[in-house]
Each structure stands twice: as C-alpha cells, then as structure tokens.
N, C-alpha and C positions, 0 to 999 in steps of 0.2 A: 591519099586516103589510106588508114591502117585500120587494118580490121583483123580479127580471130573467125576462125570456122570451129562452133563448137557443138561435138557428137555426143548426146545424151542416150543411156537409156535407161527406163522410167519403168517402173513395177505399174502396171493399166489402172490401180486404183489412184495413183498418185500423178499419173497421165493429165488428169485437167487442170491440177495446179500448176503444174508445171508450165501450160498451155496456156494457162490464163496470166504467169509471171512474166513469159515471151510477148505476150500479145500484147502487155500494160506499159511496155519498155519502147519508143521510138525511136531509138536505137539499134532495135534486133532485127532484121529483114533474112528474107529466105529461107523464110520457117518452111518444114517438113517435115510429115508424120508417115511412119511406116507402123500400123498398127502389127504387135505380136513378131516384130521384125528384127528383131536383136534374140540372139545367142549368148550365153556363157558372161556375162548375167541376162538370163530371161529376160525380157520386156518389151514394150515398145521403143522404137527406133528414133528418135528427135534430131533432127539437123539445123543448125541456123547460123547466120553471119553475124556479127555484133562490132560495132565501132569498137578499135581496142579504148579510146577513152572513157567508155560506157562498160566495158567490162568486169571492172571494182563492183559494182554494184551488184550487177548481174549474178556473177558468180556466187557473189553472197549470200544472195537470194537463193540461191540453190541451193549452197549448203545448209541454208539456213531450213528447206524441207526434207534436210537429209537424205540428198538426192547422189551425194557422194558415197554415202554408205549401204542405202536403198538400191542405186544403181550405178550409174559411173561418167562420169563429164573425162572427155576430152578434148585437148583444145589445139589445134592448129594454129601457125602464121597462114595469113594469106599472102602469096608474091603478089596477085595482082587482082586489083575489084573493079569494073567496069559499071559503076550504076550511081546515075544521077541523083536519084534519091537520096543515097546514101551520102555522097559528097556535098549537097544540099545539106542535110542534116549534119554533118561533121563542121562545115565550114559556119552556119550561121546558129549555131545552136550550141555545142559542144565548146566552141573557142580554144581554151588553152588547157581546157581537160581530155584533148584529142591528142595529148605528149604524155597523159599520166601514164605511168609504167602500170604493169600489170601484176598485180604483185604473185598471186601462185604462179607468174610463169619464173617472175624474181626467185623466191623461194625454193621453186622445182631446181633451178639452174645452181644456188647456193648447195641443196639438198645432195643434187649428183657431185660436188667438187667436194662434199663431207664424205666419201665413201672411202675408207680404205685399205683399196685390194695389195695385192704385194708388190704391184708396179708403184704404189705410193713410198714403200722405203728404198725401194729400187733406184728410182730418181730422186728421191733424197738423197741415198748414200752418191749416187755418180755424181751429184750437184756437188758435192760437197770434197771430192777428190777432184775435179776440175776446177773450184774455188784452191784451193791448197796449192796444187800447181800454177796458177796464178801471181797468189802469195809467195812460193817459193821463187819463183820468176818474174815478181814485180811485174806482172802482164796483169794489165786492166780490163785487157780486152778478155780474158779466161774468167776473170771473179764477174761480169759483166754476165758472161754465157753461163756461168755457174747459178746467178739469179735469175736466169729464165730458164735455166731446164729444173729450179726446184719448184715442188707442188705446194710448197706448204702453205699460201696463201687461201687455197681451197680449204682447209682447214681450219685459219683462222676464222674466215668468213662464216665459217659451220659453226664456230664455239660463239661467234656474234649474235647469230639468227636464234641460237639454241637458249641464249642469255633474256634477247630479245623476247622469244615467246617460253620461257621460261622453262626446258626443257632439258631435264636434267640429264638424259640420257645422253644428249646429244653433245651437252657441254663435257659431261666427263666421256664421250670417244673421242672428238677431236684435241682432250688436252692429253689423254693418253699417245693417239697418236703422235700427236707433235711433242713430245716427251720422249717416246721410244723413238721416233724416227730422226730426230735430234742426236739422241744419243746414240745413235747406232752411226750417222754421219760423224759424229766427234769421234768414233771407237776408230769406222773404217779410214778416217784421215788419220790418226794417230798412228795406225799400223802405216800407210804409206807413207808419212813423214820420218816415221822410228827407221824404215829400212831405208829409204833415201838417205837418211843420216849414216844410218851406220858401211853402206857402202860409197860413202863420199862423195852422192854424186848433186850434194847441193851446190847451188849457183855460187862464185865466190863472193860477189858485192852480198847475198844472202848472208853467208857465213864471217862476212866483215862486218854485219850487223845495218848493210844500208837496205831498207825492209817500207821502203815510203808508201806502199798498198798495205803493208799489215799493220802501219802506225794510223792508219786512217781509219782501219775497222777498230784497231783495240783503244780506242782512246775517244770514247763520248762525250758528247757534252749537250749543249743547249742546241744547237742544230741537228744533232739526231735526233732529241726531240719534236719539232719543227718538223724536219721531213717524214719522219715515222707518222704523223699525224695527218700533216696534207697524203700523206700517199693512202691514210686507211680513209681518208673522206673520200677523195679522187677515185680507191677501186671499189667501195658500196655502189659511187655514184655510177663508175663504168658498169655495175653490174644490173644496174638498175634500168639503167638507156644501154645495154646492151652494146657499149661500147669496148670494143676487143682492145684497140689501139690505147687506148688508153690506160686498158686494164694492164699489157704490158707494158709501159710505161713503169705501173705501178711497183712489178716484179724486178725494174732494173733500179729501182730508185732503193730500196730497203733491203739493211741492212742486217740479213736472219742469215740465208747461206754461208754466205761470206764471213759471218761471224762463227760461226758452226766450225769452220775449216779453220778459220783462225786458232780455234782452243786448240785443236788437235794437232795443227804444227806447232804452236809454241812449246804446248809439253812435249812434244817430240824433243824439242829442242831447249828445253828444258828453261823455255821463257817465263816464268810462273808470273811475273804480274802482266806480261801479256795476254795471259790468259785469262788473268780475272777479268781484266778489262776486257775482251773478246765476250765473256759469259755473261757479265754486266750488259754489253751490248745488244746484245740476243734475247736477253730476257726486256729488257728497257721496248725493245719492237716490237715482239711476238704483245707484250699488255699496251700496248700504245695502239695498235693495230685493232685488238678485240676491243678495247673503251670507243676508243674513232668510230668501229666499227658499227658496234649497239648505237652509238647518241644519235649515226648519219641517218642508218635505217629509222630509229624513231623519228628526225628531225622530218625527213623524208614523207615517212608517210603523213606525218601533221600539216604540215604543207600541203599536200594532195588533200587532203580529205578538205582543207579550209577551202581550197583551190575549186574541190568539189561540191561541198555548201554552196559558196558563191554564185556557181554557174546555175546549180538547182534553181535556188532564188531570180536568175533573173531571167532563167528562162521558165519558170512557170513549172516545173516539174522535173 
C-alpha cells in the first residue's frame, strides 16, 4: 500500500472547503483538524493520509481553492501504513491508478535537479577532465565515470518540464547553464589536453593516432540517435517511478560528457574535424534528450489521466 501524508494549512474561512474536499474523497483517511494551530502561514492545521493513486486529483483540488497560495500543502512519503481500510480501498477500488506517479512530487524532483549552484560547473568541468583522460588513455572505464559524475542531465530534464508547461524562465536557465557549463568543460579540458601536449606526456598508441574511445564519440550516426532517444524516454520514465537504478543507467548510456571532453582534446591536438564531429554529437543528444523528454512527460501523463477516467467510470466516482 503507497500512500502520502499531506500537511495543510488553511486560512479558517477557507477551512470547510477544504474539509468538505477531504471528506467527498474515499481515498483520503486520517483527517485531523487542529483549529488556529499552524504558525507562519497563520491558519488552521489539516493532517490527512491519501492513497498515492488518488493524489492527482486531490491535490488539484486544492490548488484549484488556492490553497497553495492562501496557505501551504506539504507532502510526505509514508515508509509504512497499517490500515485495513485503506488497503481495501487501494486494492479493489483504485486498481492500476494505485502505480500513477505523482506528479508535483515528479515535478518538485525535476525542479531541484534544474538548480544551478556552482557545484553544477564544478562537476561539469571534473566530468569532463576525467572524460579527456579516458580519451587520452583509451580507458572506457574513465569516460564511463566521466558520465556519471556529470549533472547535466538535471538540466535537460528542467529545459523539458519548462517546455512542457511552457515556462520560459525556466527553459532559458537550464539552456544557459548547459551552454556555459559546457563551454567551460570544453575550455578546462582544452587547457589540460594543451599542457599534456605540450609536456609530452600523451600516451603513445594516442599520439600514433590509435584513439578507438575518441572515434566512438566523434563520429555519429543513426545509433546515436537510437540511444540518445531510448535513454531520454527510459530517464522521464525513471523519474517518474522514481527509479534511481535506472536513471543511472541513463547517465552511462549518452553521450554529452564524453563529447564535451572530446572537442577539447582534439583541438588540443589539433584534430579539427574531430572536433566538429565531437560538437555535432553533443549537440545531436543534449535536443534529442529535451524533444524525448517533453513527448515522454506529455505521453505520460495522457496515459494516467485516461488510466484515471477509466477507473472513475467504473468505480462509480
């Protein structure tokens, strides 16, 4: 049984909608009212449990009395719920709308990985010198590490949602970041490639031109596109079912880092059409990523919501 614990509070005029929206829901259990009982926003105090499958609506409803902006919903995971009733209600009632994701929790979770403080260029630029050294070293296993210590994924996902509900603030920070923090990873591997170079201390099979990890990033074709695509449906969807395992998954599969580090050892070494191919690549993932991105989330929620019609219907409300 998955359920939310969600902490309301309510301006006391706006108190019995609220109470009467709780109350009309067969879903919501372990209502409690602490009148005058909340602080900093004033109001009354509301506690209640709600099937996570029943949440979409719920929630809705609340914003829909401007109960977000009147006062303030938060919402908890429950680890564990003990009541008959409720798993009664979950198992013959709810059916397969007891899997629908949640979406402001979706959202909230996209929201925080769009923020970016200076550990976002931070581990950009280190991503992106442990990709290089990889590449200079033909080590798989370094470009591999390179695309899970970069963030930039967080930020496609933000320029997705931002697309999605059509927020333009949102889409020009995350293309800015991923623009600057790009280019500041192409800057600081070119400086580490330039001086490797020039104190000689590149690999020799490198410097004889056998480069079998950097001809794999600079050189796209129809399977980057392919992967680039399954990996932006596969990390909506891990974000969506909250699946971690997967989501890394997604960071080892696409090729951004990796290409990143690429441009900046080539012109180190004065690869020029490796390099286009490298920037071709990088660019080809990072829009393949955000289109993936936006269709999964709309496919997504149309799905739920028919998913969610459906069960209305036939359970009677």
């Amino acid at each position: 049984m998955v359920m939310i614990h969600v902490r309301l509070v309510s301006p006391p005029d706006l108190t019995p909608r609220v109470l009467e929206l709780l109350a009309d829901d067969r879903y919501v259990f372990n209502r409690v009212l602490l009148p005058r009982g909340a602080r900093n926003p004033d109001g009354d105090a509301i506690e209640c449990d709600i099937l996570a499958g029943a949440a979409n609506t719920m929630l809705r409803g609340m914003r829909e009395l401007n109960l977000d902006r009147l006062g303030s919903i938060v919402i908890e995971p429950v680890e564990m719920a003990l009541s008959a009733t409720a798993a009664k209600a979950e198992e013959q009632q709810l059916g397969a709308r007891s899997h629908a994701p949640i979406w402001e929790e979706v959202e909230a979770r996209i929201r925080a990985e769009g923020t970016y403080l200076p550990s976002f260029y931070v581990y950009l630029t280190v991503a992106g010198v442990i990709g290089a050294v990889g590449i200079l070293t033909n080590s798989q296993i370094l470009v591999v590490a390179a695309m899970v210590v970069g963030p930039e994924y967080g930020a496609i996902t933000s320029v997705a949602l931002g697309i999605n509900h059509g927020s333009r603030v949102r889409i020009r920070q995350g293309l800015v970041a991923l623009t600057a923090g790009f280019s500041l990873a192409v800057v600081v591997t070119f400086l580490f490639s330039w001086a490797i170079r020039g104190l000689g201390l590149q690999p020799r099979a490198f410097e004889l031109g056998v480069r079998p990890v950097s001809t794999l990033i600079d050189a796209p074709n129809v399977f980057s596109v392919v992967v680039a695509a399954l990996a932006g449906i596969v990390g909506i969807m891990s974000l969506t079912q909250a699946r971690t395992s997967a989501l890394l998954g997604v960071f080892i599969s696409v090729t951004t880092i990796p290409a990143a580090a690429d441009i900046g050892v080539s012109c180190a070494f004065s690869s020029w059409s490796q390099s286009r191919g490298s920037l071709f690549q990088l660019l080809l993932n990072i829009v393949i990523l955000i289109v993936t991105g936006v269709l999964t989330l709309r496919f997504q929620r149309a799905v739920w919501r028919r998913i969610g019609r459906r069960g209305l219907r036939a359970g009677g409300g």
